[in-house]
N, C-alpha and C positions, 0 to 999 in steps of 0.2 A: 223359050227353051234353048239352051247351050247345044251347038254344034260339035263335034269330038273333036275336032282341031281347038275349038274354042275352051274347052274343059280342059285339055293339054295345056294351055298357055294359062289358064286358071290354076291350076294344080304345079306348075315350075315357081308361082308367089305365094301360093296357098298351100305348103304340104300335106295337110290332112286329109284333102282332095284327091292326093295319089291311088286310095283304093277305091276303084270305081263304084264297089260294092258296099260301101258303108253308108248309114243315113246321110250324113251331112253333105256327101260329095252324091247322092243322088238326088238330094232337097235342093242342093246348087245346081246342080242341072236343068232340074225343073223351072224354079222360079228366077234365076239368075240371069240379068241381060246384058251382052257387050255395048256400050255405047263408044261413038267415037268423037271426040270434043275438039273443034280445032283451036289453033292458038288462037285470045282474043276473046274468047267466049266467057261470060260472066255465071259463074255456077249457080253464085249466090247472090244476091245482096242484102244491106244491112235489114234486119228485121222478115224476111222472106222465110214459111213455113219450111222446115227441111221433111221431107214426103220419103225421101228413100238415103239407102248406106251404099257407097261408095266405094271400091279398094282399085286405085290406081292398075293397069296393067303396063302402062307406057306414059313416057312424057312427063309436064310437071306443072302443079299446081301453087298457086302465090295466094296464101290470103294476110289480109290485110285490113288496119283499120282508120277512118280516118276522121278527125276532130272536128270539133265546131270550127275551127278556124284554119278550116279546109287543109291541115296536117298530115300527112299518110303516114303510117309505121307498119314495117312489115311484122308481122307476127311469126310465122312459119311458111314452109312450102315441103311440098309432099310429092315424091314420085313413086316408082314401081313397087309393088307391092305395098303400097302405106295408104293411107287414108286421112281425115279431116277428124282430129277431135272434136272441134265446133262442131260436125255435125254429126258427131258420137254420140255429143251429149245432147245436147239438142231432139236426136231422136227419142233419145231415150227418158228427157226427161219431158218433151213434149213442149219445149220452149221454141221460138223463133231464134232466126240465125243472130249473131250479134255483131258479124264485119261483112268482108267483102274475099267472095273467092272467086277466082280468072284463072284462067288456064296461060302459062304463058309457055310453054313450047306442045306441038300436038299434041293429044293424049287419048286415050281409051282408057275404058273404067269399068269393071265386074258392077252390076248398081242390082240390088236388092230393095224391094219395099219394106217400109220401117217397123210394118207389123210382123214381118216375115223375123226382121233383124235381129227386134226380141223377141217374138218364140226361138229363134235359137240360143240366144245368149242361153236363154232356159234350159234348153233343150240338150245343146253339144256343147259338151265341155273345151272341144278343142277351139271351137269357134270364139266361144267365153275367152281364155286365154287368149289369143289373136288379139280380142279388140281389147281385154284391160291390159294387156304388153304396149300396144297401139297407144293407149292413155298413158300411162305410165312415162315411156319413152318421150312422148310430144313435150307434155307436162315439163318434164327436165329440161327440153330446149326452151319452153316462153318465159321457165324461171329461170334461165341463163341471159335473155335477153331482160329480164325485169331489173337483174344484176347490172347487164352493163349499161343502162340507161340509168339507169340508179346512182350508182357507184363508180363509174369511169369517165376521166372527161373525154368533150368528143375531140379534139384535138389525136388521143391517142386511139381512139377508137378507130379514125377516118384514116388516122397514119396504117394500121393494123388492115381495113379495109382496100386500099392502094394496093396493100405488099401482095395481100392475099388474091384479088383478084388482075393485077397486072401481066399481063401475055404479050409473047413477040420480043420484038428486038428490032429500037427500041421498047423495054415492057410498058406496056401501055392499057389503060382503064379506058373502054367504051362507056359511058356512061353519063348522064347529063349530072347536073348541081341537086336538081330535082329529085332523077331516080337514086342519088347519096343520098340524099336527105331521108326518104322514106326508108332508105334499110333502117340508117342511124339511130328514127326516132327522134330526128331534129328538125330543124327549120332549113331551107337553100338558103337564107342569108349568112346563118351559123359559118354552114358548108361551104360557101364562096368565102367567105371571109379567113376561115381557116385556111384555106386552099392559096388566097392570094398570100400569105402569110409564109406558107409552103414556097410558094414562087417569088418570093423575094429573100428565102437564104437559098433557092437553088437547088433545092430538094426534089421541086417538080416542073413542067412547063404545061399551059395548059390551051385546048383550043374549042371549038364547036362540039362539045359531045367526047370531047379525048382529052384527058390525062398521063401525061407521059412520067414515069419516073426518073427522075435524071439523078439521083442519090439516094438507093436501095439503102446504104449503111445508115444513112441520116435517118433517114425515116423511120426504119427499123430502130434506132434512140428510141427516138419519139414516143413508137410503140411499148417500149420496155419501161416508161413512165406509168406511176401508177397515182391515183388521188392522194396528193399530200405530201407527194415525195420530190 
């Protein structure tokens, strides 16, 4: 059972929870647990029953999946207020997980059990809405990533990834060959190869783990290339 401070920070992600006095927001009281997840921690892995539903209150979750030929691709990640389609549906449809979820910066989580989940779908329409928004919304982001794995080369993809994630002065990307490659969807060799490719017009310099941009305009080209053109 939910503490009143704890129903407060349920109800500021959850607005149909605001009236203390409605079913749903005293069904989430009752049955509704805070967990707290440190970075690091494996939620899921691949083929593992999913037993309960999820909705973020802090922090951020990375799932991911990864190939015979030990590949990683990120799929999505999920913070405050949002939750895991994988294992929306999963509950719901009573399938095992089919990637890998880790927490990668702290996190707490509102966690319901999955008989509970759907007698409310059934039950509250508000809660209904929430999770098929939840689907809806995810959905759009894995078909934007199906898109650019599809449809874009990684050349422009990794240029796009630099500009976006680059910080400081000089801007600079934390991040190994490895953790590119699994945003991308592609292989480290792709990634270093492009990258030295990068550092031999001057576009980038590169060291242990860091990326520096040394020509935002160039790169920015690069990005503004599309398949074919």
């Amino acid at each position: 059972m939910l503490q009143a401070h704890e129903l407060r920070l349920a109800s500021e992600i959850l607005p149909f929870l605001r009236d203390p006095t409605a079913a749903i927001a005293r069904d989430f009281t009752a049955q509704a647990t805070l967990l707290r997840l440190p970075a690091g921690t494996t939620i899921f892995a691949e083929g593992d029953e999913c037993s309960a539903f999820a909705v973020l209150a802090g922090g951020q979750v990375r799932v991911f999946k990864i190939g015979e030929t030990g590949r990683e691709i990120t799929l999505y990640r999920f913070g405050r207020g949002e939750s895991c389609i994988l294992t929306t549906s999963c509950v719901l449809s009573q399938r095992n997980f089919p990637a890998i979820a880790t927490v990668e910066r702290d996190a707490s989580a509102f966690v319901v059990g999955q008989t509970t989940f759907r007698d409310w779908i059934d039950r509250y329409s508000p809660w209904r809405d929430y999770v098929f928004q939840l689907l809806s919304q995810r959905l759009a982001t894995v078909m934007a990533i199906v898109d650019e794995i599809a449809f874009r080369r990684v050349d422009v993809r990794l240029a796009e990834f630099l500009l976006r994630h680059a910080q400081g002065d000089p801007p600079t990307v934390s991040a190994t060959h490895q953790q590119i490659a699994a945003e991308l969807g592609t292989s480290r060799e792709v990634v270093s190869r492009i990258l030295a490719d990068f550092s031999d017009d001057g576009l980038i310099s590169s060291g242990r783990g860091q990326i520096v941009v040394r020509n935002a305009a160039g790169l920015r080209q690069r990005g503004e290339l599309r398949l074919g053109v």
